[in-house]
C-alpha positions in Angstrom: 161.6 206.6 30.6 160.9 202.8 30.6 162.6 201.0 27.8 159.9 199.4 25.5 159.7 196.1 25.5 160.5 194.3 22.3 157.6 192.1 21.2 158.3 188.6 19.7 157.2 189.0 15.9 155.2 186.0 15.7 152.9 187.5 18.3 150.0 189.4 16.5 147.2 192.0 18.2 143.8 191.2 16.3 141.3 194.4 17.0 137.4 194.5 16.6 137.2 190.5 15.6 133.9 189.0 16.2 134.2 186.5 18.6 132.7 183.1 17.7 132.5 179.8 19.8 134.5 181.1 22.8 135.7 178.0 25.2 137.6 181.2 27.0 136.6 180.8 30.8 136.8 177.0 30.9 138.9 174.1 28.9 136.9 172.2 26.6 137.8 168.7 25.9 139.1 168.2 22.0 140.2 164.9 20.4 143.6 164.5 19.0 144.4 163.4 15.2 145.4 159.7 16.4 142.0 159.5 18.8 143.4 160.4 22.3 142.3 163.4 24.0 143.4 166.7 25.4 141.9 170.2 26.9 142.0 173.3 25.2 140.7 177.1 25.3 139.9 178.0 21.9 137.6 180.3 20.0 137.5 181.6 16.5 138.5 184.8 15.9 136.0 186.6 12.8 137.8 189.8 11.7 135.6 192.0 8.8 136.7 192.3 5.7 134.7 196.2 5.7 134.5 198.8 7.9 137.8 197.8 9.2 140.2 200.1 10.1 142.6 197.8 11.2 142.3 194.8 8.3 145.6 196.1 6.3 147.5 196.0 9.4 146.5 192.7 11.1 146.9 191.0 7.7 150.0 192.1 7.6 151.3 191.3 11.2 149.5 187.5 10.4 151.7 187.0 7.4 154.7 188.0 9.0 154.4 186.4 12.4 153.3 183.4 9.9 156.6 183.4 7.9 158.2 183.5 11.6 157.1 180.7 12.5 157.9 178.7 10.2 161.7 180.0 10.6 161.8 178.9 13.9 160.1 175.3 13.3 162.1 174.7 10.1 164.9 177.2 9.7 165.5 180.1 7.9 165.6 178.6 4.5 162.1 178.5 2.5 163.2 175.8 0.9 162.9 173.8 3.9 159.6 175.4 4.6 156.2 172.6 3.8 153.6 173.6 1.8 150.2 172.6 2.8 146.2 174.0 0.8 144.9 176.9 2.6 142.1 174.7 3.7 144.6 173.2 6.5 145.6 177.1 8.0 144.2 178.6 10.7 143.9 181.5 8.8 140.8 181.4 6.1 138.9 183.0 4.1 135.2 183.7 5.4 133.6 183.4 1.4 135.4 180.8 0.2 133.7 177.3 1.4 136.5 175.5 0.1 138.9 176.6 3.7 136.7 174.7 5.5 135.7 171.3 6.1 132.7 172.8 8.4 131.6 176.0 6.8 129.0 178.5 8.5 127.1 181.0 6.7 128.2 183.7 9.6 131.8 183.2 8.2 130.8 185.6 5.2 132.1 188.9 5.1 134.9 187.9 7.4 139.0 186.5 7.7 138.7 183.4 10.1 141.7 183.4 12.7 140.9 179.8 15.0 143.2 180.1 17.9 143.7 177.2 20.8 145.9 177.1 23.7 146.4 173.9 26.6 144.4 173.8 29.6 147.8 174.3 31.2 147.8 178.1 29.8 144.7 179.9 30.3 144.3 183.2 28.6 143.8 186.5 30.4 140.1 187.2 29.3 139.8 191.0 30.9 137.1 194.1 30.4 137.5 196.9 28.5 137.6 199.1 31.6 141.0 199.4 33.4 141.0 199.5 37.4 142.2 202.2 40.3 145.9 200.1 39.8 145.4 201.3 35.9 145.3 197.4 35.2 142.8 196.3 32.8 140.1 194.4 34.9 139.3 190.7 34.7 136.4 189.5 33.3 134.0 187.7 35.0 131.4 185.0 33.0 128.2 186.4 32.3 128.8 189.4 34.0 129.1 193.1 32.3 132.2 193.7 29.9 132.5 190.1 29.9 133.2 188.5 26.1 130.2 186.4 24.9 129.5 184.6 21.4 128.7 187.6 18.9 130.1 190.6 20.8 133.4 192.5 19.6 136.9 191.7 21.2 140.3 192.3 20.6 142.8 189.4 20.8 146.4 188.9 21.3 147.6 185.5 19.7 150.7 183.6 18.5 151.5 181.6 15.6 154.0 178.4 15.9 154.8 175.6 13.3 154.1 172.2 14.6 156.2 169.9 12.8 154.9 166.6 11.1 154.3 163.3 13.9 153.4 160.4 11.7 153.6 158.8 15.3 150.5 160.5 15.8 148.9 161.0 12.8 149.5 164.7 12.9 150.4 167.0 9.8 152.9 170.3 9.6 150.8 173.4 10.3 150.6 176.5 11.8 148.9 177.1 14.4 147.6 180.1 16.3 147.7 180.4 20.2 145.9 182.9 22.5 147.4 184.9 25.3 144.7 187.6 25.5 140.5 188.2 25.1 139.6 191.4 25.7 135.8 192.6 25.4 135.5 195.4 23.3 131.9 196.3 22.4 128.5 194.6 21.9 127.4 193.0 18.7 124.7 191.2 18.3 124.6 187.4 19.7 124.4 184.3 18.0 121.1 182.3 17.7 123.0 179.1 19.1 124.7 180.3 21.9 124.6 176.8 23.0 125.4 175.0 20.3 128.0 171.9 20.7 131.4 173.0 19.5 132.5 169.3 19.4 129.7 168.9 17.0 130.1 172.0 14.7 134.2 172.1 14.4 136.7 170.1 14.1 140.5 170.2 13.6 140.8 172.2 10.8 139.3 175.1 12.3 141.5 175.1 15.5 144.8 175.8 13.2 146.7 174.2 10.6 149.4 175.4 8.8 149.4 176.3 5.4 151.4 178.3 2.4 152.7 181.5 4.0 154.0 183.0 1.4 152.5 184.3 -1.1 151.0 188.3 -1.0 147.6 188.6 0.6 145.3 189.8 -1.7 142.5 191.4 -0.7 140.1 192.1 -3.9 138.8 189.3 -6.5 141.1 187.1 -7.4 141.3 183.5 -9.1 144.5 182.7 -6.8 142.6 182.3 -3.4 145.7 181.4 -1.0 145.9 184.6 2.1 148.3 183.7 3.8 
């Protein structure tokens, strides 16, 4: 019997998110705090706050793989650990306009995970069908099975603490990488399709870092920090 492999615990599995503004196939070009430039693949990640079978679960593999990565970027003492709103984490809250410096009224209802990875490290984006080598299959753009704006995927991503660079003008955060799309079932697309991510997000929804610590809650409360 194969000896399981032992998965790093700031690596979470999101399943059934909504997929919004999906640069998954090809880098898009995203500028940097201090003006320069860089290529990313990045999409948000909309995961429903009903009718989720797996909510409890992912929110609790986020906060832990959230409070791992801020051991490994700043030790193992909290202490030591920065403290930053929740409006600068990649993780937000869908109904509360106050995460995000661009808010969008398809946000409500839903956790926001915003995940971005180099052009250097593509993600696998594959079909929800495996092949004759019991592989899942790759996905091919605009082809059946393939993960579009709207539809249901699961997602396999990684949160890492980015320490502060006054150099260039960057904060601490967290941020969330992507290793994994995976097309899980249709949903309904959005209107704008088309619509210019450069114009419609910014930094803050690609990942900052954020208070980790505190207890997701998930009814009505006046504290509104998740994560």
């Amino acid at each position: 019997m194969a000896k399981e492999k032992k998965k790093d615990p700031r690596t979470v599995v999101v399943r059934g998110a909504r997929l919004s503004f999906p640069h998954i196939f090809e880098p898009q070009e995203q500028e940097n705090d201090d003006g320069t430039t860089r290529k990313t693949f990045n999409c948000v990640l909309m995961i429903p706050k009903k009718d989720n079978p797996h909510l409890e679960r992912t929110l609790a593999d986020i906060k832990a793989g959230a409070r791992e990565a801020k051991k490994k970027a700043w030790g193992e003492s909290e202490k030591d650990w920065p403290k930053i709103p929740q409006s600068m984490t990649c993780f937000k809250d869908g109904d509360n306009e106050d995460h995000f410096q661009t808010y969008r009224d398809e946000y409500e209802g839903n956790y926001i995970l915003s995940c971005s990875s180099p052009a250097k490290y593509p993600p696998r984006v594959i079909t929800n069908r495996k092949g004759a080598d019991d592989k899942w299959m790759e996905a091919e753009e605009g082809r059946k099975g393939a993960p579009y704006a709207g539809c249901y995927v699961n997602g396999i991503v990684e949160l890492y603490g980015q320490k502060k660079d006054p150099k260039r003008k960057m904060p601490n955060r967290i941020n969330a990488s992507f290793s994994t799309i995976q097309f899980l079932r249709d949903g309904e697309p959005f209107a704008n399709r088309g619509g210019d991510p450069d114009d419609l997000l910014d930094e803050d929804d690609v990942g900052y870092e954020g208070d980790l610590d505190d207890d997701i809650e998930t009814g009505d409360d006046d504290d509104d920090s998740l994560i």
